[in-house]
mmCIF file of the C-alpha atoms, coordinates in Angstrom:
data_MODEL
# 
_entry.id   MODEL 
# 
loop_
_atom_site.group_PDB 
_atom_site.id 
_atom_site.type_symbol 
_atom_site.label_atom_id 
_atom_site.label_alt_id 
_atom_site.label_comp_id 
_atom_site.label_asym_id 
_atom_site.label_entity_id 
_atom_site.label_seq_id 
_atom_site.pdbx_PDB_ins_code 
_atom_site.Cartn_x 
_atom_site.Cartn_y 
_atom_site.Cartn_z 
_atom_site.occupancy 
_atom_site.B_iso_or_equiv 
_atom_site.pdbx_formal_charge 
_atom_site.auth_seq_id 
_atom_site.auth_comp_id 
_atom_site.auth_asym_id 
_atom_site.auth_atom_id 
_atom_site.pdbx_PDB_model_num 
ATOM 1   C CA . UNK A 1 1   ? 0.000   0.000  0.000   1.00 0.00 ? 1   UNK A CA 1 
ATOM 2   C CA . UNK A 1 2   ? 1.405   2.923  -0.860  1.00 0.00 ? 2   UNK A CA 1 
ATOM 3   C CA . UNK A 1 3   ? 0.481   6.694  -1.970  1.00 0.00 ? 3   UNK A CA 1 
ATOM 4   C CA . UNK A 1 4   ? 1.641   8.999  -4.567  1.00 0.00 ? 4   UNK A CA 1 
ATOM 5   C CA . UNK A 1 5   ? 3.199   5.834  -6.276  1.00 0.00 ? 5   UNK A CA 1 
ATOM 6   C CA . UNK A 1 6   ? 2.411   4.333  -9.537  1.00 0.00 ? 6   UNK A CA 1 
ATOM 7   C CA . UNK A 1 7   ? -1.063  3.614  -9.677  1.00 0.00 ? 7   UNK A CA 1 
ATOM 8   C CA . UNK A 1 8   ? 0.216   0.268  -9.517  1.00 0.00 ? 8   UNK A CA 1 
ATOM 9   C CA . UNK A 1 9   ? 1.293   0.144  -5.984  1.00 0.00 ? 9   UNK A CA 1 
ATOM 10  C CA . UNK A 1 10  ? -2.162  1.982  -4.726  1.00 0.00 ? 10  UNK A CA 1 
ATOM 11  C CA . UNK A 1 11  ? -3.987  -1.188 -4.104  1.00 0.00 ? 11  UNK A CA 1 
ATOM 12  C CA . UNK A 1 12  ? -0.887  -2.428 -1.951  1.00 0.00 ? 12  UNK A CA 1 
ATOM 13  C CA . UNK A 1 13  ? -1.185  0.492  0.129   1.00 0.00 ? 13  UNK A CA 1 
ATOM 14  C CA . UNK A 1 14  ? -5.263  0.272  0.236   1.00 0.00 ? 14  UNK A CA 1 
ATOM 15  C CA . UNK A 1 15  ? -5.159  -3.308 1.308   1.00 0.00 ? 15  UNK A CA 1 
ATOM 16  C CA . UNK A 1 16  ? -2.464  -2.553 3.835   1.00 0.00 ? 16  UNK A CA 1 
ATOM 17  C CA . UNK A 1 17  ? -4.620  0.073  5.442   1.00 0.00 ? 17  UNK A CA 1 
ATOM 18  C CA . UNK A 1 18  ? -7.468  -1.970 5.803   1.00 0.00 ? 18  UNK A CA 1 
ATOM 19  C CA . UNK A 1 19  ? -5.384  -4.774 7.607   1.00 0.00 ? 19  UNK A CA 1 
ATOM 20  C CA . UNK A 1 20  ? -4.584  -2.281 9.581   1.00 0.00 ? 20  UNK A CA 1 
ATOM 21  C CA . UNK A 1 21  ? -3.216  -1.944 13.447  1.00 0.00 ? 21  UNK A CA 1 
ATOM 22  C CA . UNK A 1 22  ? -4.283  -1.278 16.875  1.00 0.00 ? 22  UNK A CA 1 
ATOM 23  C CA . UNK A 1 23  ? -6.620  1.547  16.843  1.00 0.00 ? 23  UNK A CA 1 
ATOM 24  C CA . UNK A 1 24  ? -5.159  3.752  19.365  1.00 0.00 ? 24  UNK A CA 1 
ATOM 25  C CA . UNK A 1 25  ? -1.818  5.708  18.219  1.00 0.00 ? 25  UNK A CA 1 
ATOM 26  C CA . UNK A 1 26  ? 1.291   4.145  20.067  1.00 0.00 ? 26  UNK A CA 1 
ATOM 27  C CA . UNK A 1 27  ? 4.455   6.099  18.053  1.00 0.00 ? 27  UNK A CA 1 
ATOM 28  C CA . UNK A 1 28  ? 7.241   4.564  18.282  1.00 0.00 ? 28  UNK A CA 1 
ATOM 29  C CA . UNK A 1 29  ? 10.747  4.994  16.134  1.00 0.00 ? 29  UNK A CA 1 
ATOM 30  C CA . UNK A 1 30  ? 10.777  2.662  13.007  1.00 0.00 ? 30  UNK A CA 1 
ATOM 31  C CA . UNK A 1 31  ? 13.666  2.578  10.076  1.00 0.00 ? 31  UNK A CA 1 
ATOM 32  C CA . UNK A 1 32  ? 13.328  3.704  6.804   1.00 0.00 ? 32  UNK A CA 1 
ATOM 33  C CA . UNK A 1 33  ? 16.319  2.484  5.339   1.00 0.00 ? 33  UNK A CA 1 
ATOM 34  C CA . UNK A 1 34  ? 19.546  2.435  6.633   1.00 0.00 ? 34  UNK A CA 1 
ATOM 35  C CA . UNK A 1 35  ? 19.822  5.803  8.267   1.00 0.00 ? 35  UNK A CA 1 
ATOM 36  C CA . UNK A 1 36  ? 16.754  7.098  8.715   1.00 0.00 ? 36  UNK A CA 1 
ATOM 37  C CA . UNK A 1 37  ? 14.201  7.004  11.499  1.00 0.00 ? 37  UNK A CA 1 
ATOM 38  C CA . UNK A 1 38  ? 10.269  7.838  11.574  1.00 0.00 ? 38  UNK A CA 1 
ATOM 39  C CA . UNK A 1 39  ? 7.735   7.832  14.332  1.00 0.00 ? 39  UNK A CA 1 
ATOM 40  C CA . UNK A 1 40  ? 4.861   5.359  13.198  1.00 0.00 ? 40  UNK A CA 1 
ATOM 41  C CA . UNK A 1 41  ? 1.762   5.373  14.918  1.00 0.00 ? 41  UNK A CA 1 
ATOM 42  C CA . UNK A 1 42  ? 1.209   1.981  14.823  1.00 0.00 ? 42  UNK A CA 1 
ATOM 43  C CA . UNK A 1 43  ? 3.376   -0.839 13.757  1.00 0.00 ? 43  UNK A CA 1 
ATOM 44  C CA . UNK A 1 44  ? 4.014   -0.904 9.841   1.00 0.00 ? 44  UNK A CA 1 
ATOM 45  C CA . UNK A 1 45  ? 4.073   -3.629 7.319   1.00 0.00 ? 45  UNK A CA 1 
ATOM 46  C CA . UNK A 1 46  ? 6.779   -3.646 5.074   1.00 0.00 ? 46  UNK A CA 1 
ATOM 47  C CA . UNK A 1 47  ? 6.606   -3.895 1.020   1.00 0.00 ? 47  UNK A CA 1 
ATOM 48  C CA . UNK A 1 48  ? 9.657   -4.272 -1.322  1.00 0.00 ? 48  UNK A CA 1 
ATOM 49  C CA . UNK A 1 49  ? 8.950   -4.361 -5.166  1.00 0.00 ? 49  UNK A CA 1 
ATOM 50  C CA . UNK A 1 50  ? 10.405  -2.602 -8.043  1.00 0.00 ? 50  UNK A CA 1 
ATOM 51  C CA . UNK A 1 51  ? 7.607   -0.434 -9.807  1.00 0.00 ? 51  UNK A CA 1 
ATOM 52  C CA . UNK A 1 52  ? 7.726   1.712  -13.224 1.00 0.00 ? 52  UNK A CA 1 
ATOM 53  C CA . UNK A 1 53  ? 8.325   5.613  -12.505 1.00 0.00 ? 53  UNK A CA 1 
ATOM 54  C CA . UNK A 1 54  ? 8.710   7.620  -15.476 1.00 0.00 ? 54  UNK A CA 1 
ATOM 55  C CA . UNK A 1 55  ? 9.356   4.697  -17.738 1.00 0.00 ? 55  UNK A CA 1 
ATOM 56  C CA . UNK A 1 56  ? 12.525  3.525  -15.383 1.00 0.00 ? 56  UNK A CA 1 
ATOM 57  C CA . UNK A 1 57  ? 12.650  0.571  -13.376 1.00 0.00 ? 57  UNK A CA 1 
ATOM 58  C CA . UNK A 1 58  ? 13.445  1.632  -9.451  1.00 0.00 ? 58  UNK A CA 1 
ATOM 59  C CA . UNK A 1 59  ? 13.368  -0.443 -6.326  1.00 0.00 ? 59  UNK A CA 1 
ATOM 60  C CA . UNK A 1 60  ? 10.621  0.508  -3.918  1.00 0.00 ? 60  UNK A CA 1 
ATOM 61  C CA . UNK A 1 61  ? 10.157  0.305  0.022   1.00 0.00 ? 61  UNK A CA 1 
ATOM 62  C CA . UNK A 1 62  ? 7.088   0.740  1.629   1.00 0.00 ? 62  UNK A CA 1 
ATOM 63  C CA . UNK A 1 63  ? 6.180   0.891  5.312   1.00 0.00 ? 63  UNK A CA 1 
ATOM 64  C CA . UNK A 1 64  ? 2.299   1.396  6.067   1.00 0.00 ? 64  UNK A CA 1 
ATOM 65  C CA . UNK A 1 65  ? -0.320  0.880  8.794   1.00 0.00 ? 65  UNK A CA 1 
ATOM 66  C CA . UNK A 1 66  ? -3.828  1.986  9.973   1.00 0.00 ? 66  UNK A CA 1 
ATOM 67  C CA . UNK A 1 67  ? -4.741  3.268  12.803  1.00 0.00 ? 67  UNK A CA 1 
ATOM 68  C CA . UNK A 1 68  ? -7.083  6.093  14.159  1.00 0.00 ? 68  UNK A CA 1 
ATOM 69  C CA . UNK A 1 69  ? -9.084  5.662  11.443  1.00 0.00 ? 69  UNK A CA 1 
ATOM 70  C CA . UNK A 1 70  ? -5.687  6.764  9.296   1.00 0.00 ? 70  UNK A CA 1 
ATOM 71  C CA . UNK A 1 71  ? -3.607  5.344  6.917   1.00 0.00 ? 71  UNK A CA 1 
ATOM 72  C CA . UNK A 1 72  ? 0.350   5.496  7.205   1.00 0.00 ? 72  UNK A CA 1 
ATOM 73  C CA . UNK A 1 73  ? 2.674   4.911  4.970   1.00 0.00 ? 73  UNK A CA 1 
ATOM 74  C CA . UNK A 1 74  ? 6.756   5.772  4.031   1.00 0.00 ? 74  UNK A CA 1 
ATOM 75  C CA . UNK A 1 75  ? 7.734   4.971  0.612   1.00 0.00 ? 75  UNK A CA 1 
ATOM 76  C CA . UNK A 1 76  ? 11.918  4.835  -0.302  1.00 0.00 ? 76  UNK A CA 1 
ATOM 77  C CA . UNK A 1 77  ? 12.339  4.843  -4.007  1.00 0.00 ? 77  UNK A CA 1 
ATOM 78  C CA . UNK A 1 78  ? 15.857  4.799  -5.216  1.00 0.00 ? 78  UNK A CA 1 
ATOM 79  C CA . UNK A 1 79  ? 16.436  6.661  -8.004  1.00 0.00 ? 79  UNK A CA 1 
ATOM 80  C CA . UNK A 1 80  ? 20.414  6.313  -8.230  1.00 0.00 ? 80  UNK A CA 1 
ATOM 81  C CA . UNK A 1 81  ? 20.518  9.248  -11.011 1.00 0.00 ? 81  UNK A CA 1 
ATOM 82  C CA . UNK A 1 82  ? 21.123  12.692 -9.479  1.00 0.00 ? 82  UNK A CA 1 
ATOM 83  C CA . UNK A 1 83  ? 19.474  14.251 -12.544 1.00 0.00 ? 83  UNK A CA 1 
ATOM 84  C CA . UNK A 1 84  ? 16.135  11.937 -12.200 1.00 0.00 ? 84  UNK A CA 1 
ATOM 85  C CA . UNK A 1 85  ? 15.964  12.640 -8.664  1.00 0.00 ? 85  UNK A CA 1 
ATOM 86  C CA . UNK A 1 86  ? 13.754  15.854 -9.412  1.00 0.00 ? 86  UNK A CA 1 
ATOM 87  C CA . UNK A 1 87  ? 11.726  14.426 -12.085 1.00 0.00 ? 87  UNK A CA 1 
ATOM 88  C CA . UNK A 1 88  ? 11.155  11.379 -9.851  1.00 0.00 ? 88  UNK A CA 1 
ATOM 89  C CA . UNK A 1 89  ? 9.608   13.578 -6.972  1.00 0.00 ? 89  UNK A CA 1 
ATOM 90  C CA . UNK A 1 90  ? 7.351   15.532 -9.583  1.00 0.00 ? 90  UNK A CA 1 
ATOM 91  C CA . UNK A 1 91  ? 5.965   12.300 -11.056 1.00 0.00 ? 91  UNK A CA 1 
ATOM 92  C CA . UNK A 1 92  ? 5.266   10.816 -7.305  1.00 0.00 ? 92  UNK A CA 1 
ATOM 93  C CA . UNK A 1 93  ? 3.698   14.252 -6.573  1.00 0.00 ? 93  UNK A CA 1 
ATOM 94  C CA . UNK A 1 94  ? 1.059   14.338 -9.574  1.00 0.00 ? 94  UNK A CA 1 
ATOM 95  C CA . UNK A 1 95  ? 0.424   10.369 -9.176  1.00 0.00 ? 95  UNK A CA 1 
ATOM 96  C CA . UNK A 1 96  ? -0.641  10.838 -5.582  1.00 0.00 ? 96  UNK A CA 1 
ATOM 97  C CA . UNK A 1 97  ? -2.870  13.283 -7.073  1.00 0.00 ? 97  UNK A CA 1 
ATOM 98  C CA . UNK A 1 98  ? -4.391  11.640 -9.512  1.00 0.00 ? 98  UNK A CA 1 
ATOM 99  C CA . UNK A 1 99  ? -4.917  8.878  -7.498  1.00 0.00 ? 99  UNK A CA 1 
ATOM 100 C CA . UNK A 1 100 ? -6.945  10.472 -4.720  1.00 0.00 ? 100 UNK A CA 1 
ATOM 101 C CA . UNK A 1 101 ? -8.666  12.368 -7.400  1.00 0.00 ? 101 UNK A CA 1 
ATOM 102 C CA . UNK A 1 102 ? -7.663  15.741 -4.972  1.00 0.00 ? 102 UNK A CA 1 
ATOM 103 C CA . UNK A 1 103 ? -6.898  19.261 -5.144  1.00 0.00 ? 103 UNK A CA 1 
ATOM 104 C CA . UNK A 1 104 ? -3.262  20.354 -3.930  1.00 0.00 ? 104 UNK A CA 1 
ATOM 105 C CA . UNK A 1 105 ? -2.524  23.112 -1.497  1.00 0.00 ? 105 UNK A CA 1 
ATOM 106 C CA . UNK A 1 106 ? 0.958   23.480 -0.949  1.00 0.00 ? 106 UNK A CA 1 
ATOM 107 C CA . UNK A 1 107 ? 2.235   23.737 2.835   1.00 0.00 ? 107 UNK A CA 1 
ATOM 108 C CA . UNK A 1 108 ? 5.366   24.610 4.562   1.00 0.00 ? 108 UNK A CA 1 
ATOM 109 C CA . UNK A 1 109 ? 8.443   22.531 4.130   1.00 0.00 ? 109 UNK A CA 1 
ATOM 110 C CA . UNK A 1 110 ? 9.829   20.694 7.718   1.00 0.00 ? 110 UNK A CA 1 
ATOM 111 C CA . UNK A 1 111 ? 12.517  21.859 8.631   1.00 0.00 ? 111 UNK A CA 1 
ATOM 112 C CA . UNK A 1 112 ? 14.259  18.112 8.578   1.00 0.00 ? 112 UNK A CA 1 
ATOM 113 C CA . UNK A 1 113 ? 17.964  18.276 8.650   1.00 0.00 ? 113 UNK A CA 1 
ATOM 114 C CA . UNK A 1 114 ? 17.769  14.458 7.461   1.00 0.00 ? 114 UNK A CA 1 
ATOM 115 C CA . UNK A 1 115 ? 16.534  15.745 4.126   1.00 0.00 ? 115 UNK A CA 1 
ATOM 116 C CA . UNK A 1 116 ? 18.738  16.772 0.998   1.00 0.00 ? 116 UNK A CA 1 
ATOM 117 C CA . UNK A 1 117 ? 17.798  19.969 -0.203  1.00 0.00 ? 117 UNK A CA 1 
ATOM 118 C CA . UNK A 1 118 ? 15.342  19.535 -3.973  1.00 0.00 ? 118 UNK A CA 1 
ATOM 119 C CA . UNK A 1 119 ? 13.684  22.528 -5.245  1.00 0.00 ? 119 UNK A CA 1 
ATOM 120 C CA . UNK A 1 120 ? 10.885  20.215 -6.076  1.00 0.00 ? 120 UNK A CA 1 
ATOM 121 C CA . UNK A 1 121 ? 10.051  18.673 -2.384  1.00 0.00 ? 121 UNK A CA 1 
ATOM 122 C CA . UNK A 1 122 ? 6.859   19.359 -1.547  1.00 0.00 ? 122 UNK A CA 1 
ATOM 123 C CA . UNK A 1 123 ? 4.745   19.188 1.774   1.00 0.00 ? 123 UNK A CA 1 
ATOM 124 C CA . UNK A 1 124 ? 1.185   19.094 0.223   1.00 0.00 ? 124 UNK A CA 1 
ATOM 125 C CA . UNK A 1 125 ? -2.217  18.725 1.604   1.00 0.00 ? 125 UNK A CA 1 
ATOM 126 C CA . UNK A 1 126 ? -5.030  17.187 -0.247  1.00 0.00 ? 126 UNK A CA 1 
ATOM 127 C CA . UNK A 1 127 ? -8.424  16.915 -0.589  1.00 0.00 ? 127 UNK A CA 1 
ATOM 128 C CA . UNK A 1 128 ? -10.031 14.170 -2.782  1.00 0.00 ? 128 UNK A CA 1 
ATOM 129 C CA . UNK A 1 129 ? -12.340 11.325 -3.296  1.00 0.00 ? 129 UNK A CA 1 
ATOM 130 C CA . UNK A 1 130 ? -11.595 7.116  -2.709  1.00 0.00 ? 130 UNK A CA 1 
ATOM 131 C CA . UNK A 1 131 ? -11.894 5.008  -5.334  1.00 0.00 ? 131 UNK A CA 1 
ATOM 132 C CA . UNK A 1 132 ? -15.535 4.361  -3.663  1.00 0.00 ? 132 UNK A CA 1 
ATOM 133 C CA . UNK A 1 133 ? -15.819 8.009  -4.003  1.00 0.00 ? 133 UNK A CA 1 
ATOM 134 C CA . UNK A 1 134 ? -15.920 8.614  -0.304  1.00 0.00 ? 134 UNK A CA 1 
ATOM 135 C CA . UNK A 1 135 ? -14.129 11.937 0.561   1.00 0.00 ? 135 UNK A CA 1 
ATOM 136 C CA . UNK A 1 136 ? -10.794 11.541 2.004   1.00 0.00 ? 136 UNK A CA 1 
ATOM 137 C CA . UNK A 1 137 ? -7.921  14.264 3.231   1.00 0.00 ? 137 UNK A CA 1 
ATOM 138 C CA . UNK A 1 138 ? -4.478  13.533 2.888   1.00 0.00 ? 138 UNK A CA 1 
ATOM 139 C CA . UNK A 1 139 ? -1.143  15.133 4.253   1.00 0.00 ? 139 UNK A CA 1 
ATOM 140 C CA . UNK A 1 140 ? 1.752   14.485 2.401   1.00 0.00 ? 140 UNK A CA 1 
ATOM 141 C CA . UNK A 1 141 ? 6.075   15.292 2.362   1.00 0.00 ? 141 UNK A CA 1 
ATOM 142 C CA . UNK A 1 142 ? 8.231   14.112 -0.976  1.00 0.00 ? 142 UNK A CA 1 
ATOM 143 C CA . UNK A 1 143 ? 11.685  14.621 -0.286  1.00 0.00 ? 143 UNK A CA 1 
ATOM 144 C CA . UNK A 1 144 ? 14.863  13.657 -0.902  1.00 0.00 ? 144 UNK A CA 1 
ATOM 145 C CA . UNK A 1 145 ? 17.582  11.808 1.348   1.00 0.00 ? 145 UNK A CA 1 
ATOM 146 C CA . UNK A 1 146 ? 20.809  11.680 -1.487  1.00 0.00 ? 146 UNK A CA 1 
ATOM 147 C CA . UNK A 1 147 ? 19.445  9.633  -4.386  1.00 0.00 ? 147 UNK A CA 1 
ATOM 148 C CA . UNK A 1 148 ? 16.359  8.174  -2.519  1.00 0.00 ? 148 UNK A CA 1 
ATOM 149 C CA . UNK A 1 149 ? 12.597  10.035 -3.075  1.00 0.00 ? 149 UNK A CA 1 
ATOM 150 C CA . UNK A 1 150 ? 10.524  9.851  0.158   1.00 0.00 ? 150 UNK A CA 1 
ATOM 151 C CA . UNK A 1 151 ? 7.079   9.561  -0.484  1.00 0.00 ? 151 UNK A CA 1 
ATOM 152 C CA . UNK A 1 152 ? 5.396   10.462 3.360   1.00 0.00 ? 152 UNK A CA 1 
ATOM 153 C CA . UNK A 1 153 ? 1.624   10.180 3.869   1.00 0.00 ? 153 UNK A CA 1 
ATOM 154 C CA . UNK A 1 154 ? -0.933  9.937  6.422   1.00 0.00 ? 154 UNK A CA 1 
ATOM 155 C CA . UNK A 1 155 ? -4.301  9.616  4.421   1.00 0.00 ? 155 UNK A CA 1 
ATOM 156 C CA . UNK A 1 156 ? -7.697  10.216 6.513   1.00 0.00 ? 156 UNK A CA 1 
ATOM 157 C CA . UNK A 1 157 ? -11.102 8.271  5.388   1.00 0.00 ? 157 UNK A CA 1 
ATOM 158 C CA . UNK A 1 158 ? -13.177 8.189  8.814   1.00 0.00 ? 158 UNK A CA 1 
ATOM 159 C CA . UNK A 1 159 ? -10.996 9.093  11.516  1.00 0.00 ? 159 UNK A CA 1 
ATOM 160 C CA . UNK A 1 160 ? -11.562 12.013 14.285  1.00 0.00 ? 160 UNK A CA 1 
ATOM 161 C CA . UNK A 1 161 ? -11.114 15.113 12.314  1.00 0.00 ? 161 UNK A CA 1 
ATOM 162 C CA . UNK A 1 162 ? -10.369 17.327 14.854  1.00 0.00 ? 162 UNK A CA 1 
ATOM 163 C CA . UNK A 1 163 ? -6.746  16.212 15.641  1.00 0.00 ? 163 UNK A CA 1 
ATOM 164 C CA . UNK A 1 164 ? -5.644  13.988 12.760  1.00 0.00 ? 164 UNK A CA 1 
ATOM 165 C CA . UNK A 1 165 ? -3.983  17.213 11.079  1.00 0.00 ? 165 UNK A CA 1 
ATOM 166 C CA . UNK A 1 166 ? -1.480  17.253 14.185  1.00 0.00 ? 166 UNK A CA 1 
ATOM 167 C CA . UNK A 1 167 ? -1.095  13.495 14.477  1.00 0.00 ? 167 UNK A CA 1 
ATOM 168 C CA . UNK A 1 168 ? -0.003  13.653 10.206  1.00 0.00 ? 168 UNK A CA 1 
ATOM 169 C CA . UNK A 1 169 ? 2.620   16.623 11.320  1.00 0.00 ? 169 UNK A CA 1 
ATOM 170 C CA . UNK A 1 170 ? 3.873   14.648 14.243  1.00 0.00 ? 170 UNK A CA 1 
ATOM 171 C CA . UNK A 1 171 ? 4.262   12.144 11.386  1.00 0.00 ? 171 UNK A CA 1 
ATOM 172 C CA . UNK A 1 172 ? 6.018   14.026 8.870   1.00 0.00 ? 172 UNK A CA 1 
ATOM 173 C CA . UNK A 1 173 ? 8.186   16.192 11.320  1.00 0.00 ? 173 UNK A CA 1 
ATOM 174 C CA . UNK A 1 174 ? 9.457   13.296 12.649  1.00 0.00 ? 174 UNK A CA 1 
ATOM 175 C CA . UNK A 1 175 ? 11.715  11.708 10.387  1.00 0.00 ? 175 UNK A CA 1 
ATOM 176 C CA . UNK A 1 176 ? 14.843  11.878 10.961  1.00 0.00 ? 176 UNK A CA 1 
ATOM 177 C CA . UNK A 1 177 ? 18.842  11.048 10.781  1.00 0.00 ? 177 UNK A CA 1 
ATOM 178 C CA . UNK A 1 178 ? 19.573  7.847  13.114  1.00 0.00 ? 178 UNK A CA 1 
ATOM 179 C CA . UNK A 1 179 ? 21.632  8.900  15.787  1.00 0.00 ? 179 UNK A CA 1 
# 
C-alpha cells in the first residue's frame, strides 16, 4: 500500500490500510532504510517491489499501517541518477494526485535536517475522493535523502477530524537522521 506511487502500488497500500493496526496511536521509532528514522503510529508492514516511474525501473520500500481511522505509509524509491531525482519527486507528486482524485494546497516545508535539499520537495495537503468516491484528506512530504525520493503520507477516510492534522505533522516532522 502505498500513496503517490504508480497507480500500480495503490492497491498495496489500500489493502495494507485496511489490515490495519491497533486503533489507538502508540508512536514509536521505526527505520526507513539504513539511516533514517520515523515515528509510526502503529506498527508498519513492510513492502519491497520494483515499480515503473517515469518509464525507469526503481526499487521501492514501503512501510504502512492503519490506525485512528488513518492510513500510514513511508515509501523509499531509489532513483540512483542525481538528474532523475527531481523528475522522480514531480511524477510521485502528480500520481498521488491523480490517485486520490484531490486538489493540492501546498504547505510549509519541515525543517528536517535528514533531508537533501530539492527545489521540487513538496509538503502538500489534499483533498479528494476514494476510489468508492468517499471523501478523504491527505497530508503528504516528498523529499529527498541523497538519491532516494521519500514519499510520506498519512491519508484520513473516517478518523476524528479534529486532531488527525497534528497526528499527520507529528508524522512528517518526525523523520529523521539515526543517531
Amino acid at each position: 500500500m502505498s500513496f503517490p506511487l504508480p497507480s500500480s502500488l495503490l492497491p498495496l497500500f489500500l489493502a495494507g490500510a485496511l489490515a490495519g493496526c491497533a486503533p489507538a496511536l502508540d508512536w514509536r521509532d521505526v527505520p526507513v532504510g539504513e539511516d533514517l528514522l520515523i515515528q509510526f503510529p502503529c506498527r508498519p508492514e513492510r513492502v519491497e517491489r520494483r515499480v515503473d516511474l517515469g518509464g525507469e525501473s526503481v526499487a521501492a520500500r514501503m512501510l504502512s499501517c492503519e490506525a485512528g481511522g488513518i492510513g500510514w505509509s513511508v515509501t523509499v524509491f531509489d532513483i540512483g541518477d542525481p538528474y532523475r531525482l527531481a523528475d522522480a519527486l514531480m511524477l510521485l507528486r502528480r500520481s498521488l494526485s491523480s490517485n486520490l482524485r484531490a486538489e493540492e494546497v501546498v504547505g510549509p516545508m519541515p525543517a528536517l535536517a535528514a533531508l537533501t535539499p530539492q527545489p521540487t520537495s513538496r509538503r502538500l495537503r489534499l483533498q479528494g475522493r476514494g476510489a468508492e468516491g468517499a471523501p478523504l484528506e491527505a497530508e503528504a512530504l516528498f523529499a529527498a535523502r541523497g538519491l532516494q525520493a521519500l514519499q510520506v503520507v498519512a491519508i484520513r477516510r473516517d478518523g476524528p477530524a479534529s486532531r488527525w492534522r497534528d497526528w499527520a505533522g507529528e508524522f512528517i516532522g518526525s523523520l529523521h537522521a539515526r543517531p
